[in-house]
N, CA, C and O of each residue as an XYZ file, in Angstrom:
252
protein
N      10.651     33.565    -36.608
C      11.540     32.793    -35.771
C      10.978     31.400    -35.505
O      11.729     30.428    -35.424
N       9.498     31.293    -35.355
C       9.274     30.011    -35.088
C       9.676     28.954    -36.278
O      10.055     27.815    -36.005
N       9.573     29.380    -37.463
C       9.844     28.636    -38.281
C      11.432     27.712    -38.521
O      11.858     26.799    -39.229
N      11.871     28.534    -37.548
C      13.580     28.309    -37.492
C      13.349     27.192    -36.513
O      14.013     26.167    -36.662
N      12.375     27.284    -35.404
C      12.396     26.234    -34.375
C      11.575     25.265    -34.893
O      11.589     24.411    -34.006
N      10.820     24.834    -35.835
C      10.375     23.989    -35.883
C      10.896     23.326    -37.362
O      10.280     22.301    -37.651
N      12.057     23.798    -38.461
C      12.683     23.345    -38.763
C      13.540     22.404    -38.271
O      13.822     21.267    -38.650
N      13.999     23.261    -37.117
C      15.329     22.553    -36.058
C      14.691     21.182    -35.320
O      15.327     20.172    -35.019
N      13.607     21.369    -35.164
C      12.884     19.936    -34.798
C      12.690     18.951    -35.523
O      12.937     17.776    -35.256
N      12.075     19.543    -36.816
C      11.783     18.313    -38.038
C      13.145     17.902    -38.086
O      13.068     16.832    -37.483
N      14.909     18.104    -38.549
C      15.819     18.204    -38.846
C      16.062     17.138    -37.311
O      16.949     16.291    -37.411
N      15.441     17.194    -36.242
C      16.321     16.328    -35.332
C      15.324     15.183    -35.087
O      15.573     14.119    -34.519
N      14.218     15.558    -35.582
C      13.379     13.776    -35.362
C      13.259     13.115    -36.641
O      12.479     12.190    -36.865
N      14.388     13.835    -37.809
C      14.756     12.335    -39.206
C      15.805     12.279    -38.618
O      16.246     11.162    -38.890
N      16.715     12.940    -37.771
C      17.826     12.255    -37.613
C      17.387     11.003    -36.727
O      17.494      9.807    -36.996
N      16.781     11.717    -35.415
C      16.515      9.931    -34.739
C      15.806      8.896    -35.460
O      16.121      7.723    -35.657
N      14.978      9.435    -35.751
C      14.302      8.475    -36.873
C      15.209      7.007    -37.671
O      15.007      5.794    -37.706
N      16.615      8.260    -38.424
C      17.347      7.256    -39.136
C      18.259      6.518    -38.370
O      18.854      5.565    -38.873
N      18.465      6.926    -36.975
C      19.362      6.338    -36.033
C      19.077      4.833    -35.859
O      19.836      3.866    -35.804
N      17.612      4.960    -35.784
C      16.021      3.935    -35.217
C      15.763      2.529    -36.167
O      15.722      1.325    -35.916
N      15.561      3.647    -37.813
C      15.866      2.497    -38.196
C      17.255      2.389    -39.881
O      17.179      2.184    -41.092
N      18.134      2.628    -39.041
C      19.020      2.155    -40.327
C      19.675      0.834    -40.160
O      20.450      0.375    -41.000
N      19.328      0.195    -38.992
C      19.919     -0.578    -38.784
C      18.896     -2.115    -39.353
O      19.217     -3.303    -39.355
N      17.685     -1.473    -39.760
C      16.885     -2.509    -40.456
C      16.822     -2.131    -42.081
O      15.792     -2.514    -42.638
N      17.810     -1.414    -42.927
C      18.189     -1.415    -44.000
C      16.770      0.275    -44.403
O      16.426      0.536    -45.556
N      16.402      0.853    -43.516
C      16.091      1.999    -43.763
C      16.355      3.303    -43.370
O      16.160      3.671    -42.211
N      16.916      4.260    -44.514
C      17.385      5.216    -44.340
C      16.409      6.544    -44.430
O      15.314      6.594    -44.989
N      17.074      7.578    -43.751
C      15.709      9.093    -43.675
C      16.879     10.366    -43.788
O      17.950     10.499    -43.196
N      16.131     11.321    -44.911
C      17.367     12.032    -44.476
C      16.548     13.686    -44.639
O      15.447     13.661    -45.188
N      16.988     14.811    -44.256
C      16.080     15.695    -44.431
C      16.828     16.885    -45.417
O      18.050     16.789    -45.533
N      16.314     17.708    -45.943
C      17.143     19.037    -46.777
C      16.451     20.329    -46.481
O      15.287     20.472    -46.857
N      16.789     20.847    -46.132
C      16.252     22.115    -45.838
C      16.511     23.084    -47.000
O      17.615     23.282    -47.509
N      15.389     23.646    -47.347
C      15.230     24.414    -48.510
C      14.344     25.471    -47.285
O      13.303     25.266    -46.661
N      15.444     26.822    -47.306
C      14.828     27.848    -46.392
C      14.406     29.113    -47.426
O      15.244     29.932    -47.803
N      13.026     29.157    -47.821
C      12.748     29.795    -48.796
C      11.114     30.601    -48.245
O      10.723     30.432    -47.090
N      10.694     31.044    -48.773
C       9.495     31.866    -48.671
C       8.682     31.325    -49.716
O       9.254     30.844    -50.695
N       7.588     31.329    -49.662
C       6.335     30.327    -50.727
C       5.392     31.923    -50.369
O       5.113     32.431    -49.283
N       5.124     32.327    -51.620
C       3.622     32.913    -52.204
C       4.215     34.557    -52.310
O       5.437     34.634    -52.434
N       3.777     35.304    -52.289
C       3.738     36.525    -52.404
C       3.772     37.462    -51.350
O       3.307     37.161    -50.251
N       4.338     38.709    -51.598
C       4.579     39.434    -50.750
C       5.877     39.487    -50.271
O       6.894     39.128    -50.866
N       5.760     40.070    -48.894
C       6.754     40.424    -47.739
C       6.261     39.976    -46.870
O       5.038     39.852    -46.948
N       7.115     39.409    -45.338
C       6.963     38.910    -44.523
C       6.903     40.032    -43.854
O       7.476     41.072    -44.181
N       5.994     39.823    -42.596
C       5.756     40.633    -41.304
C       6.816     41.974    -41.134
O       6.994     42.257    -42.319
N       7.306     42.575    -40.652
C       8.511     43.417    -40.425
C       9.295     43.600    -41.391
O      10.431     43.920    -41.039
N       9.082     43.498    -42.748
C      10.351     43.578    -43.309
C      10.002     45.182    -44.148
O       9.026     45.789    -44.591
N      11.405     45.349    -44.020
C      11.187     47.104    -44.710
C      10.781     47.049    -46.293
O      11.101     46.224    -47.150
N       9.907     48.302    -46.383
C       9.252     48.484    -47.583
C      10.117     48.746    -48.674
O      10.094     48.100    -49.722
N      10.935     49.761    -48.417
C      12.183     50.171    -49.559
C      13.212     49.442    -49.713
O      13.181     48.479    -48.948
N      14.101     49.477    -50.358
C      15.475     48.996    -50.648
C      16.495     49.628    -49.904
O      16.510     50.859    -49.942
N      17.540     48.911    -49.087
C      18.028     49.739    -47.976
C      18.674     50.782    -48.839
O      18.943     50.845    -50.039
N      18.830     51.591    -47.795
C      20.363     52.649    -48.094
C      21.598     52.687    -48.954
O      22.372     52.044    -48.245
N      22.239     53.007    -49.961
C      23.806     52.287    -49.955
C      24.422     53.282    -49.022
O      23.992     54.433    -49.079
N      25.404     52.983    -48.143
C      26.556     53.508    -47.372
C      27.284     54.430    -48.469
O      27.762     53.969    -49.505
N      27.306     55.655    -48.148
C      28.879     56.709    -48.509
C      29.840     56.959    -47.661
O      29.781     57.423    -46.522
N      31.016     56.513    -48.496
C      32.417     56.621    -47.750
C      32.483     57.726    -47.446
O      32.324     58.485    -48.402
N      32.716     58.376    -46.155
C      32.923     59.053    -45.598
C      33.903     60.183    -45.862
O      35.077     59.878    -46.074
N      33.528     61.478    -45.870
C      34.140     62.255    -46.650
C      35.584     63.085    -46.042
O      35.091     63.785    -45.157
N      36.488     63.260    -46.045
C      37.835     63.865    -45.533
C      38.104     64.911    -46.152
O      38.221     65.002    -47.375
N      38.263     66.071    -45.088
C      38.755     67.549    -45.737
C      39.994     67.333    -45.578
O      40.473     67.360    -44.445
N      40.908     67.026    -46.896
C      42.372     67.774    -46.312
C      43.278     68.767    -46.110
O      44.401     69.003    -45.664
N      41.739     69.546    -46.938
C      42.649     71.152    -46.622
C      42.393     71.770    -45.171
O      42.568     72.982    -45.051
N      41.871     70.801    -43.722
C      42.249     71.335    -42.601
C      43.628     70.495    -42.168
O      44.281     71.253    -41.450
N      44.198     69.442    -42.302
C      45.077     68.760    -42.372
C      46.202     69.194    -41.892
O      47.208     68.487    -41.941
């Protein structure tokens, strides 16, 4: 989660940044590439591959 908040920060100090100076012919702009770098799994994340869901089965011979 922190990484979400300190994205959200970098993302709002190029915006002031470009507010600051575009008006002296320089522009800033940021891209967020939300990705994972190196190997592994992150903290909490489940080991297996989830579940698939089965549709739920209906007797209609109590019907």
């Amino acid at each position: 989660m922190l990484g979400n908040v300190n994205a959200g920060a970098l993302r709002n100090w190029v915006l002031n940044l470009h507010n600051e100076l575009s008006e002296s012919g320089i522009y800033t702009a940021h891209i967020a590439i939300n990705t994972r770098l190196g190997e592994g799994r992150p903290r909490g994340h489940p080991l297996g591959r989830p579940r698939a869901r089965r549709a739920p089965v209906v007797n209609l011979t109590r019907l």
